[in-house]
N, C-alpha and C positions, 0 to 999 in steps of 0.2 A: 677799695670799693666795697661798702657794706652789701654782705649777702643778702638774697630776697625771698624772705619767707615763703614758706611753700605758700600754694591755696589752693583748694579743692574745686574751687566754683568761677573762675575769671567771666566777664563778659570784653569779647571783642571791640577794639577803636571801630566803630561807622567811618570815621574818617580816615582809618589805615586801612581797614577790609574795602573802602570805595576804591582806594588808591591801587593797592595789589590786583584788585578782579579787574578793573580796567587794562590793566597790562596783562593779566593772567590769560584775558578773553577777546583781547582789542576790543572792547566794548567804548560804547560814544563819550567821548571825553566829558559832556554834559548828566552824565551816568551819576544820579544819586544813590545814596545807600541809607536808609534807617530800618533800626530795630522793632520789628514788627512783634516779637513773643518772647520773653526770657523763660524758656521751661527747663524740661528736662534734659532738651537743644534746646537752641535757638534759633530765631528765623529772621532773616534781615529782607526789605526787600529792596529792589534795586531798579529804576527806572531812569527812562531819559526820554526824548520824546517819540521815538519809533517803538518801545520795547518796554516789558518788564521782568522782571526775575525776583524767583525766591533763592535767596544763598542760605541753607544749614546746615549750622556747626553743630555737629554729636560733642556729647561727652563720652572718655571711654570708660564711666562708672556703668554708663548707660546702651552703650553699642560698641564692642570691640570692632578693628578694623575688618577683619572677614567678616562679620556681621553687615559689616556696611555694604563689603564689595556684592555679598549675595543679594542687598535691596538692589545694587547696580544694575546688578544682572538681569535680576528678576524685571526689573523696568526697562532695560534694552529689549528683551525678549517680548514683552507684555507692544511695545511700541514698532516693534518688527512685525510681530503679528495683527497691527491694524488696531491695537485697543487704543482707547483714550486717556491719557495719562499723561501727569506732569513730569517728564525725564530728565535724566542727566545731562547734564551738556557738555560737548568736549572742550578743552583749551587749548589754546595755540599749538602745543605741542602730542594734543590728544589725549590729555588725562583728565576722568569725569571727575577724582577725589583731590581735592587739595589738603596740604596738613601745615598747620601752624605749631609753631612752639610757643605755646602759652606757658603761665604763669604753673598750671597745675600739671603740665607735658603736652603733651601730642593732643593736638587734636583735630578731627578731622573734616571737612565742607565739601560740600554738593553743590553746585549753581545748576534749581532747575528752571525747566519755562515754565512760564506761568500759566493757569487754569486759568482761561478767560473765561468773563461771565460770572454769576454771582451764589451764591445761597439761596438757596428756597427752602422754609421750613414746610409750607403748607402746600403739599406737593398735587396738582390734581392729576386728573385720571388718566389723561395723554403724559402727563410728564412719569408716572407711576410707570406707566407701560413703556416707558423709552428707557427707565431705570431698571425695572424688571429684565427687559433686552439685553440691556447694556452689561449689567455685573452676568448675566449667564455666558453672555461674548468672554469675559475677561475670567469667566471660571472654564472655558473650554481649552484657554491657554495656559493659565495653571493646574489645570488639573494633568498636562499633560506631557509637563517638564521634571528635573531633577537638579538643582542647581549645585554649582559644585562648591560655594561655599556654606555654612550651615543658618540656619534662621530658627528661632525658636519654633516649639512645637508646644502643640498646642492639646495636650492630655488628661486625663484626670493625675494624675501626677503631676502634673506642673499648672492645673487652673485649681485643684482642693488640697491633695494630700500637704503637696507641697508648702502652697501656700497657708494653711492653716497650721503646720510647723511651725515657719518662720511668724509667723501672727500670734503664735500663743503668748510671748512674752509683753504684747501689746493690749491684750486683754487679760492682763492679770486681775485687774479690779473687776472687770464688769464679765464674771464667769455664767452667768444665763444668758450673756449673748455668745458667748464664744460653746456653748452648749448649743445653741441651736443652730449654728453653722456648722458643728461638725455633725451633727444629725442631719441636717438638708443634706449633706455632702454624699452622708450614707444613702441617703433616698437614692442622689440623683444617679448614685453609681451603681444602687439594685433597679432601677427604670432601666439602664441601658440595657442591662441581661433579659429583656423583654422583646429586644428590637434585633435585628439582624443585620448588624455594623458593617460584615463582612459586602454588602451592597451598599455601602454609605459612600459616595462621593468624594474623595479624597486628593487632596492638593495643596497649592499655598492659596489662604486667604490673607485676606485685609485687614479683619478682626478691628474693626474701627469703621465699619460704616455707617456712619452718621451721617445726617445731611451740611456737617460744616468740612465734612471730605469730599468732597464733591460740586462741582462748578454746574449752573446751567448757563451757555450762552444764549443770545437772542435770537438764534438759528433753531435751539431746539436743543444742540446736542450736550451732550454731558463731557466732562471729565475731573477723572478720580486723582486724588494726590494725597498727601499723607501715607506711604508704606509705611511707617516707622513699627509698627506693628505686626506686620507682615510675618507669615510661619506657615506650617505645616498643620491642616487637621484635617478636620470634616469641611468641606464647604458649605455645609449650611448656616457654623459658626455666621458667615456675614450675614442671609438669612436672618439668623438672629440676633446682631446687631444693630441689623434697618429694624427691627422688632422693637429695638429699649427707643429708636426714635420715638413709636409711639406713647411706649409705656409714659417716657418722658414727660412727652404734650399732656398724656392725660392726668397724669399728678399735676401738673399745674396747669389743668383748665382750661388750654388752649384747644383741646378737639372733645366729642363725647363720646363712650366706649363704639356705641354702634358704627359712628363716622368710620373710629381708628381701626375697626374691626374691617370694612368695606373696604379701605382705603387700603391694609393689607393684603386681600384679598387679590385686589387689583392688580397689586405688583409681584404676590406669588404666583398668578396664573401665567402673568408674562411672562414671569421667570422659566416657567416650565414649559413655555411655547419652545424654546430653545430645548434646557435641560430638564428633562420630564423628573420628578423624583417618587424616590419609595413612597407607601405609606407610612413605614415607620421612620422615615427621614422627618417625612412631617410632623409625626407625632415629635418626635426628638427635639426640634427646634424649642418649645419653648423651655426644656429642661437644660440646658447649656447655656440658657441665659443666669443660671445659679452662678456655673461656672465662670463666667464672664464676668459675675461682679465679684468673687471671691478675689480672681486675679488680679483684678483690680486694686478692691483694699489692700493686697502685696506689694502691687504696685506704688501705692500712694508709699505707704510704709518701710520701703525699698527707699525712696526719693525724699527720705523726710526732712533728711539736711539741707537739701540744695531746692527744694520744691513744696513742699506738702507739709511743714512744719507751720504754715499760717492758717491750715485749716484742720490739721490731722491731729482734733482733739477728741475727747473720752467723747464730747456731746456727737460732734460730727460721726464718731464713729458709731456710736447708738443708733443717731440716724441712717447710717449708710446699711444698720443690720435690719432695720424697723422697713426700711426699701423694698430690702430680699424678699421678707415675709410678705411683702404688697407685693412683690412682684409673684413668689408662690403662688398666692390666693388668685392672684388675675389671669394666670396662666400654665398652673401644672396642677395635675392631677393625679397623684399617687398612689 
């Protein structure tokens, strides 16, 4: 029998993964599966006519297994405590993780339930104020655990220094960009010696709240999905997260500064009906959003084989540095 060349990137049979999860979950014989996202995982989804689910497969270039068992946890805990979330689900015999032997080894899936209800980009004032609610609910429970596997963290060492190491050999050509990131980086890390951390709110966030993590159903109520990102920092990282949603809209036209400015407004006050925060918490928010996208270009360029290599070019990169600077000018002040 001819050996079978490694690979680094397999994507799963829908029609093996259908067959397995049905016996894996005695899920309804009439149980479809199709491939909903090829990324960094992968996300299959899974229905029949009572039910749906999302099944994701990690890579382990991209999430070693205790990484994963800590999303576990951090999701059992988050769902014990009454938050809203898409969780694990058990199998027959009680195991949330399944592991396949693929082509490239081990890898590992989650079957969660599904986030009913849909995306809203354009979020108004009642829906603001049930989201503002809602993530200060789900920061009262992580702010006040320790999980006992580990999840990244979320520092100026792992969102600049870091990242701008591994990125220098990515900007060998274009050195006035990679000049001006590691000077923002400097900014962003003499701003903090200004504020008073040591009262900063600390726990695991999201570090991904966008509005395509998050469901509203026709009830009103929200829920959040995508951990994939999930770690240890400040909490106001999500804060400023929901923040790039606006920046977003407003690079391309979809709201006007003043709207996206109210419309924030809106949802930090609610936030802090719950969890009241420092002045200098506030202030900080929009200087992490530096951080945020540095981690990111690491990200992409971490994932360039398997993900990021159709877009992760010199021009896109220019762009993504020409962003920061928009995002500087529209929100920090040095």
């Amino acid at each position: 029998m001819q050996n079978i060349f490694p690979a680094q990137y397999s994507t799963l049979s829908t029609t093996a993964l259908k067959d397995y999860l049905i016996e894996a979950y005695h899920l309804q014989p009439d149980t479809t599966c199709k491939l909903l996202i090829r990324n960094v995982s992968d996300a299959y989804i899974l229905e029949n006519n009572n039910k749906k689910y999302i099944f994701k497969i990690y890579r382990d270039a991209h999430r070693k297994l205790n990484q994963i068992e800590a999303e576990v946890e951090l999701l059992n805990i988050l769902k014990s405590n009454g938050n809203s979330v898409s969780y694990p689900i058990k199998d027959v015999n009680g195991k949330q993780i399944q592991q396949f032997n693929a082509i490239e080894g081990i890898r590992n899936g989650i079957l969660f339930s599904f986030a009913e209800g849909k995306v809203i980009l354009d979020l108004e004032s009642t829906q603001l104020i049930q989201l503002g609610n809602d993530i200060a609910k789900l920061h009262q429970s992580t702010s006040s655990i320790k999980l006992h596997n580990p999840r990244p963290v979320f520092n100026f060492e792992t969102t600049l220094s870091g990242p701008l190491q591994t990125l220098k050999p990515h900007f060998a050509e274009m050195p006035e960009e990679f000049k001006y990131l590691s000077e923002v980086a400097d900014r962003v890390v003499k701003k903090f010696e200004e504020f008073d951390t040591s009262k900063f709110s600390y726990g695991y966030c999201h570090y991904d709240l966008f509005p395509k993590n998050f469901h509203f159903a026709e009830a009103g109520n929200i829920t959040f999905f995508d951990f994939d990102f999930a770690g240890e920092g400040y909490l106001i990282n999500d804060l400023m997260t929901f923040l790039n949603h606006y920046f977003f809209h407003q690079l391309n036209n979809l709201i006007d500064k003043e709207q996206a400015e109210k419309d924030f407004e809106v949802f930090l006050n609610a936030y802090q009906q719950a969890r009241p925060l420092t002045d200098d918490e506030l202030k900080a928010i929009p200087f992490l959003g530096i951080t945020f996208h540095i981690f990111f270009l690491k990200f992409f360029y971490d994932n360039y084989d398997d993900w990021s290599n159709t877009f992760l070019t010199p021009r896109y990169t220019k762009h993504r540095v020409a962003m920061i600077k928009k995002w500087e000018e529209m929100y920090c002040n040095f």
